[in-house]
N, C-alpha and C positions, 0 to 999 in steps of 0.2 A: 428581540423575541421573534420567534419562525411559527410559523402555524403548520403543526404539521401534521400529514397525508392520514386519512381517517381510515384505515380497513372496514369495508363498507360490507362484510358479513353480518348479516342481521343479529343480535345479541338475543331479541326474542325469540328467532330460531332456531336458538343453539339450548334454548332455556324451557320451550313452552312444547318438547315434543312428548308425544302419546302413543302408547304402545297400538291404539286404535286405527293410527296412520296408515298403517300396512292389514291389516284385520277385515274382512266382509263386514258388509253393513247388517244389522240387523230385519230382516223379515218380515217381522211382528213390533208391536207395542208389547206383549209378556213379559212377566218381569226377571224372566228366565233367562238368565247371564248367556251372552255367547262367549266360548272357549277361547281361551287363548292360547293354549297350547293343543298340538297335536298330540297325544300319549304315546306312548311306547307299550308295544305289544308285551313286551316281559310284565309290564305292570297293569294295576286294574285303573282303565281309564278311567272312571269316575271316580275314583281317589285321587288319580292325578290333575286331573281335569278342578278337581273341588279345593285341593290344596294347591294347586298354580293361582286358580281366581283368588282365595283367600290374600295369598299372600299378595301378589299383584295388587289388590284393592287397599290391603293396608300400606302395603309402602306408598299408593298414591298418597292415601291419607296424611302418611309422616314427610313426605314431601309438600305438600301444599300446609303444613306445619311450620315447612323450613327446617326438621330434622333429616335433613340428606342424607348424612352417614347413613342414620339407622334405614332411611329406604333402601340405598343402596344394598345393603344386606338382605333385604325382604326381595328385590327385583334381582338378584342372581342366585337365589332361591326357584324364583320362576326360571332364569336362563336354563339353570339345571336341571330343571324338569324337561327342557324343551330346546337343548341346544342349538337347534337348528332356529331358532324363531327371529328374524333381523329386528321385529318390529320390538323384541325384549330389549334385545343388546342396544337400539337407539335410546332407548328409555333408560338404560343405565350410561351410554355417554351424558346424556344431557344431567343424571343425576354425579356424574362425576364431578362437572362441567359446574356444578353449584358450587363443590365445595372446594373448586379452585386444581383439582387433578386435572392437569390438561394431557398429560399422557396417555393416563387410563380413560380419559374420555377418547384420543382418537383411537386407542386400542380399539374398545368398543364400536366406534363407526365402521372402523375397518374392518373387525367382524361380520359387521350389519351388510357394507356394501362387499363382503367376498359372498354372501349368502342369497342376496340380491342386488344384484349389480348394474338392474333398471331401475332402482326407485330413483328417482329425481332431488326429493326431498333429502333422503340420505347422502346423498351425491354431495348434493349442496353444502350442506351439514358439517361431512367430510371436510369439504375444499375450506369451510368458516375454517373448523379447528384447526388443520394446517395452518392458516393465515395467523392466528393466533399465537402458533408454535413458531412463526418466524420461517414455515418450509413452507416459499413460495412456490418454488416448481411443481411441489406434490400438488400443491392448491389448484395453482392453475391447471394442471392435468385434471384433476376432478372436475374444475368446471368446463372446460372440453371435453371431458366424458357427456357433461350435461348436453352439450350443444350438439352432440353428435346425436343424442336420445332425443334433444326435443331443439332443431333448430331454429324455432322462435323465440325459444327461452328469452326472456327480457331481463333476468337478472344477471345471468352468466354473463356476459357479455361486459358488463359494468367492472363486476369481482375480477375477471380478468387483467382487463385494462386498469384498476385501481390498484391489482398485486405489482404490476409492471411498473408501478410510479412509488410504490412500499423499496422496490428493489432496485430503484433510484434509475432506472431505466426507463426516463419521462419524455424523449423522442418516442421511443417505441409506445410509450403509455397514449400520448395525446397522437399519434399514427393509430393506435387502435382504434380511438374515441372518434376520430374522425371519419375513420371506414364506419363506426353505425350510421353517423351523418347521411354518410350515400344513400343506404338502403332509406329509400323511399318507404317504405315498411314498418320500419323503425319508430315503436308506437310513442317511446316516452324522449324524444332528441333533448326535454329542457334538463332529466336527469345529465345527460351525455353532457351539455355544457356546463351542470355542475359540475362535473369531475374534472372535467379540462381547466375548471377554476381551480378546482383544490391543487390539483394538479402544478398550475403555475403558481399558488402558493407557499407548496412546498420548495419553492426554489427560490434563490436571492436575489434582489435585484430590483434595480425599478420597472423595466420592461416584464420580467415578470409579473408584478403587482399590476401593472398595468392590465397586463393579458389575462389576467386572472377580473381584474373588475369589467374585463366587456363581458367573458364567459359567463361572470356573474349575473352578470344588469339582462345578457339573451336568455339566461334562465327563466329569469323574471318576466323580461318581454313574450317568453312564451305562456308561463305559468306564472301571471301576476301574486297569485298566494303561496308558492313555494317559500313555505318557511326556511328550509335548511339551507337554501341561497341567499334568503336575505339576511341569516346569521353571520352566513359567510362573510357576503359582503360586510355588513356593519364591523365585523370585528378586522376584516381588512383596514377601512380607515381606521380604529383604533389601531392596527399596526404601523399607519401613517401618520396617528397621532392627529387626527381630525378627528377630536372627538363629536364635536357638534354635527360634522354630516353625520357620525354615525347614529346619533341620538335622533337626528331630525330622518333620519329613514326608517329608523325605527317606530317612534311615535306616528307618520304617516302610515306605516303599513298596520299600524293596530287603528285606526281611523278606518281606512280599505277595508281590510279584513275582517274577519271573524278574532274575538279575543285570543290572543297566543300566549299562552304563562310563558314560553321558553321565550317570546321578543322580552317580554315583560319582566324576567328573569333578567335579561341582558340589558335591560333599560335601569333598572334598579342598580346594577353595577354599574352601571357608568356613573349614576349620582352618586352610591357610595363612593367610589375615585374622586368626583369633583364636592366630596365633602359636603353633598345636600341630601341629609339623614331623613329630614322628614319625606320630600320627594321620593326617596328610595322607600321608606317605609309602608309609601301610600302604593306604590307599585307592587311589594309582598302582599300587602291587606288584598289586592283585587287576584291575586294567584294563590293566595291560600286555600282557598274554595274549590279552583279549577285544576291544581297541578298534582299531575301522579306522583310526584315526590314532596308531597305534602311536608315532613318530617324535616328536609332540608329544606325549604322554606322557612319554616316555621322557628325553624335556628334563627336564620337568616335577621328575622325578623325581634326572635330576643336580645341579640346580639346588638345589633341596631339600638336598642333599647337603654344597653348596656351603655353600650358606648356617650348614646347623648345623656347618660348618670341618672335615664329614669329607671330606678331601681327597685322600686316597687310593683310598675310595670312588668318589667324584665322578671324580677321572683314569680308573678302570676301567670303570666308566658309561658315560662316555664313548668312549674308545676304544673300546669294545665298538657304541653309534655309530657312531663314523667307519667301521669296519670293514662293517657293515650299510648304511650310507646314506654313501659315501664323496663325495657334495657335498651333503651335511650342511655348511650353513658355520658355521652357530651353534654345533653342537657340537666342530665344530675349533677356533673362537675359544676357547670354554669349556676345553677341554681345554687349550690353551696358556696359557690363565689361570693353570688348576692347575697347572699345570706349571713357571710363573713364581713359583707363590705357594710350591710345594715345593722348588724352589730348582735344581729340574730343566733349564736351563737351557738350552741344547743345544736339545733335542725341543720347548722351550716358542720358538724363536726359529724351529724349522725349522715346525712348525704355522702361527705366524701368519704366515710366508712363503706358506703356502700355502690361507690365505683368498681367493677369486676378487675380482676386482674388482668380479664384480656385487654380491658380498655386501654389508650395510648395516655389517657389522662390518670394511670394508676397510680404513678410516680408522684407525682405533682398530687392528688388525693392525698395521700398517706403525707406530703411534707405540709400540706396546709394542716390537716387534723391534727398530728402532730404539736405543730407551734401552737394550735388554740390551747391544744390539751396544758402546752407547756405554760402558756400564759395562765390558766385556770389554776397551776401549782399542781398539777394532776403527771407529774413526771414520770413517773413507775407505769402509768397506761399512756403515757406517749411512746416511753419505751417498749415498752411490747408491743404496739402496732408497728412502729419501725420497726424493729426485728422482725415482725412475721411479714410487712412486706420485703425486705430484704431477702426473706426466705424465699419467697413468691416470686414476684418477678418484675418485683419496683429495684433492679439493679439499676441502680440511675445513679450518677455523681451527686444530685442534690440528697437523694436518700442515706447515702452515707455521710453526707454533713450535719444534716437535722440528726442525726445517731449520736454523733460524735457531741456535737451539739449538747443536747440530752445528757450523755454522759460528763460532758467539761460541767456542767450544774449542777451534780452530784459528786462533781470533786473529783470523778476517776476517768484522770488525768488519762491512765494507762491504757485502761480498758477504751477510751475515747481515740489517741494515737494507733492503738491496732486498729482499730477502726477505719482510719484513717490510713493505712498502710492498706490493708484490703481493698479499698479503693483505689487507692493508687497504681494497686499493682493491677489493676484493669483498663484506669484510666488515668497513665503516669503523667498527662501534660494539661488536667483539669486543672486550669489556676483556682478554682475553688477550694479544691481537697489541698492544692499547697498549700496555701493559703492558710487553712485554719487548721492543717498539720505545722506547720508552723507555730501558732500562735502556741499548739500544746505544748511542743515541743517548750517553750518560753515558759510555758508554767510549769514543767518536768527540771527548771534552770538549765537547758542544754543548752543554751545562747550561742555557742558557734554553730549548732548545727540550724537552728534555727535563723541564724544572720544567713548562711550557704540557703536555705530553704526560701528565704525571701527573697534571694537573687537569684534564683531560678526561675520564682514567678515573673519577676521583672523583667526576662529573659524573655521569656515567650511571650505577657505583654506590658511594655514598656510604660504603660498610660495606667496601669492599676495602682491607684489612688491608695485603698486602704493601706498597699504593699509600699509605697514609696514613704507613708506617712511613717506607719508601724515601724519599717527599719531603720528611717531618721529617728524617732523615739529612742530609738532601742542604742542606736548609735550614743545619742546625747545620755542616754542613761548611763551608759560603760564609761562616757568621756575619751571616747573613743572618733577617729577620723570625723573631728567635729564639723571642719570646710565641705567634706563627704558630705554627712547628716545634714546640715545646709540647703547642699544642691538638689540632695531629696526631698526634702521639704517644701525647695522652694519651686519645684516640681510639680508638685502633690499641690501647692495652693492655685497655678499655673490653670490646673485641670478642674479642681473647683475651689473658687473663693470665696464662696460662703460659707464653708464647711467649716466647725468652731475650731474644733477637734483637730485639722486638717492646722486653723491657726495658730491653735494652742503647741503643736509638735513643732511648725515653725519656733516661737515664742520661748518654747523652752530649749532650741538648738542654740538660741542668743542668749538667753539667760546663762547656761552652758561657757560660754564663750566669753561670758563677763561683760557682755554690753547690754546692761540694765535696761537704759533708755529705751534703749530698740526693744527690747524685750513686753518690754510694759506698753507700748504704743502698740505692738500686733497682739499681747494677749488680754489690753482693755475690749478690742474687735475682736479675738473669740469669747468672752464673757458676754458680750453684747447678742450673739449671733444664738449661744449655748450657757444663759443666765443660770440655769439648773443645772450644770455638770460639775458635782465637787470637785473634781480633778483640775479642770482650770479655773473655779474661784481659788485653791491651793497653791497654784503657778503664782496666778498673779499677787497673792500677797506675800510669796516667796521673792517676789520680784521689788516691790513696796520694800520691805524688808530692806532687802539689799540694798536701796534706791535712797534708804534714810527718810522714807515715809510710813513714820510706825505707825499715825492711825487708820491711814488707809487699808493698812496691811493687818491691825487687826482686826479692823469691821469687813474685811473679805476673808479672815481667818474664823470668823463668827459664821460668815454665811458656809465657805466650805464646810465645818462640821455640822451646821444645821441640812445642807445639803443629800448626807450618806447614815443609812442606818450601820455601815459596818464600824462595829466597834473598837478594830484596831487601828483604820484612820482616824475617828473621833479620838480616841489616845493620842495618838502622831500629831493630830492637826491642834489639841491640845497643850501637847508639848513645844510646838511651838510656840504657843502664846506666849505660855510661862517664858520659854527664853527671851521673847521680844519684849514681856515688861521689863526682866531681868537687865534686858541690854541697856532699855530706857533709864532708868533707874540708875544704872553705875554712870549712864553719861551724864545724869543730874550734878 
């Protein structure tokens, strides 16, 4: 793993600008708005002047909402009124710049700085969203615009030199870094050897890593509290795999220091790695309170919860979540987790209903609701919520299995296979959807195409258990390349051998094959492993049977039909009885 080269544009200056920035200061305390626009003589200035402010103020509003779009609309609204105004056009980069328009955000800078061409702050602004865009030259021009308008500037200087180490040009980068060194002037040098660390970070090697932890440790030596160095560094030796200096430089700098959520963030992760839950826990609890990202914390922390199976914990964690940040989607999934794993049933079906569709967790919602619904016997509302996420935008390969699913339960076979075909045709190498296109296909009796459909899964991966089992089954069922069916089976036990099911396909490939003994010795061990599966109590007194052991075979023929409510096996497994008294009897 590489650490790599951070673009060191401020994020909160790309995010937190105000049409105010460029605007006279106000006069007075009255509570009498100053203009933000200049009017245009064609129209009557105080109309214009009253419907710029209006609007201007409400799209503040819908911005510090987190409705961006709609500010956006309200702040080119004012642009219109006032084309000329740079301090408008920054105010809709930065509102572009929210909702992930990185274009139309430097559009708009570059409007602002063709209109004003000395602000500083635009300048900057400018050079970030470049850096952003991957268009280092233009970046770096702008921030040499800056330098030329204010050659103190102390940021410039930095963005410069960290574009030149972005554009993998880290001679020229730490040649730059080193000219600030000179200037005696030079008010922040412990920044400058920050970046000469990231700097040799971003490159391989050991001498690098090296060069990079003195940069690091002169940061520190200059500016004992520089947090963002001693991140550095720590996660350096975690890239050398010292975790313990990096824990023990951590925990001393929160000892030095002032409390840091982000060391304390870092320190938490390392116990999480070395599997000491509580430790980590205790590190969340003391950053809960302090850190501006409360919300991912506070995951952090039910997750943790999850994991060491307190579960109860973790549901009130959570909910406590939902309740604070109610499109929280993560932590609505989470909490319907716990709420499935507690048996809560109900509230775990009504939560993942109500995952959004934008969430990443919509898929996985709809297949967990689903299978509860399906367990409840509630199958006609499992299936319309699959369907309608299906509509939405749960195209996921699990979603079209849980469908097909659903439909194989209701018997329609067909309507299950298109299903299953539509999925495929999306995602033709999902061994899932083969998989249990397959199995339909077996219940539709197409068995060749179904044997070709299992060797395709096993194609792409060779170790899928259910597929090696099911087509030795299916093999010994045709009587069909019995030594085949065999080697798949004995495969499929290879990869797991406790599986009954896995022994019972073995057991009946031998039975198949007329080797009783063998037969009855692998399928006593899956009766053992899978006591409640009528299908191998039924094996093994088929086995018995054959074997010239009629009573065993028919107090395992008692239990198979006491095993299965279907009525047409209880008939089958019935009928055999009747013949094994029968045989008994004639051998009298």
């Amino acid at each position: 793993m590489r650490l790599s080269f951070k673009t060191t544009t401020s994020a909160a200056l790309l995010l937190t600008l105000t049409a105010c920035s460029s605007m006279p200061a106000k006069k007075n305390t009255e509570p009498k708005m100053q203009s933000l626009v200049t009017p245009s003589s064609a129209l009557d200035p105080v109309n214009v002047r009253a419907e710029a402010d209006y609007n201007f103020i409400m799209g503040d509003v819908l911005s510090r909402e987190g409705k961006s779009e709609q500010a956006v609309a309200l702040f080119e609204k004012v642009a219109a009124l006032d084309p000329n105004s740079a301090a408008v056009q920054m105010r809709l980069s930065a509102e572009y710049l929210k909702v992930g328009k990185v274009k139309e955000a430097i559009l708009k800078a570059e409007q602002a700085v063709a209109k004003d061409s000395k602000n500083i702050e635009s300048l900057l602004v400018l050079g970030g969203l470049y850096s952003a865009d991957k268009s280092y030259d233009k970046a770096i021009a702008q921030y040499k615009a800056v330098l030329h308008l204010e050659p103190k500037n102390s940021e410039a200087p930095i963005y410069i030199g960290s574009l030149y180490a972005d554009k993998k040009e880290f001679k020229k980068a730490e040649q730059y870094f080193h000219s600030l060194l000179k200037d005696p002037g030079y008010e922040t040098p412990h920044e400058v050897y920050y970046y000469i660390g990231l700097t040799h970070l971003d490159q391989e090697g050991v001498n690098h890593q090296q060069s990079a932890e003195k940069a690091l440790k002169k940061a520190l030596e200059i500016k004992p509290g520089f947090e963002d160095a001693l991140i550095s560094l720590a996660n350096l030796y975690l890239l050398q795999n010292n975790r313990g200096k990096a824990l023990a430089l951590c925990l001393e700098y929160q000892k030095q220091e002032n409390f840091s959520p982000k060391v304390a963030d870092l320190i938490a992760q390392i116990y999480i790695e070395d599997g000491d839950s509580e430790k980590a826990y205790s590190q969340l609890e003391m950053i809960s309170g302090n850190s501006e990202s409360s919300l991912d914390v506070q995951m952090k922390m039910a997750l943790l919860l999850i994991e060491q199976k307190r579960f109860n914990q973790a549901g009130a964690k959570l909910k406590d979540i939902v309740a604070q940040y109610p499109t929280a989607d993560s932590a609505r999934y989470y909490l319907a987790a716990v709420q499935e794993e507690t048996g809560d049933m109900e509230n775990a079906i009504r939560n993942y209903m109500q995952v959004p569709h934008s969430s990443k967790h919509f898929s996985e919602a709809i297949v967990h609701a689903a299978h509860l619904l399906k367990g409840q016997g509630k199958l006609n509302q499992a299936l319309v919520i699959t369907q309608k996420g299906l509509q939405t935008k749960a195209d996921k390969p699990q979603v079209y299995t849980m469908y097909a699913s659903l439909l194989d339960a209701k018997a329609d076979y067909l309507g299950a296979a298109q299903v299953l075909e539509q999925g495929l045709s999306k995602y033709s190498k999902n061994v899932e959807l083969l998989f249990q296109h397959a199995l339909i296909l077996d219940r539709l009796g197409r068995k060749d195409t179904m044997i070709a459909q299992m060797k395709k899964v096993l194609e792409i991966e060779p170790n899928h258990v259910q597929s090696l089992s099911y087509l030795a089954f299916s093999l010994a069922e045709l009587n069909q390349h019995l030594p085949e069916a065999e080697r798949l089976a004995r495969r499929a036990l290879e990869l797991d051998p406790k599986d009954g099911y896995v022994l019972d396909t073995l057991g009946w490939v031998l039975f198949k094959q007329k080797r009783f003994s063998e037969s009855i010795q692998v399928l006593e061990k899956a009766h053992e492993y899978q006591a409640s599966a009528s299908i191998i109590a039924e094996h093994l007194a088929d086995a018995y049977s054959m074997h010239s052991q009629a009573d065993k075979a028919r107090q395992m023929y008692e239990k198979a039909a006491s095993l299965t409510t279907d009525q047409k096996r209880v008939s089958k497994i019935r009928s055999k009885l009747r013949e094994l008294s029968l045989s008994v009897s004639y051998l009298k």
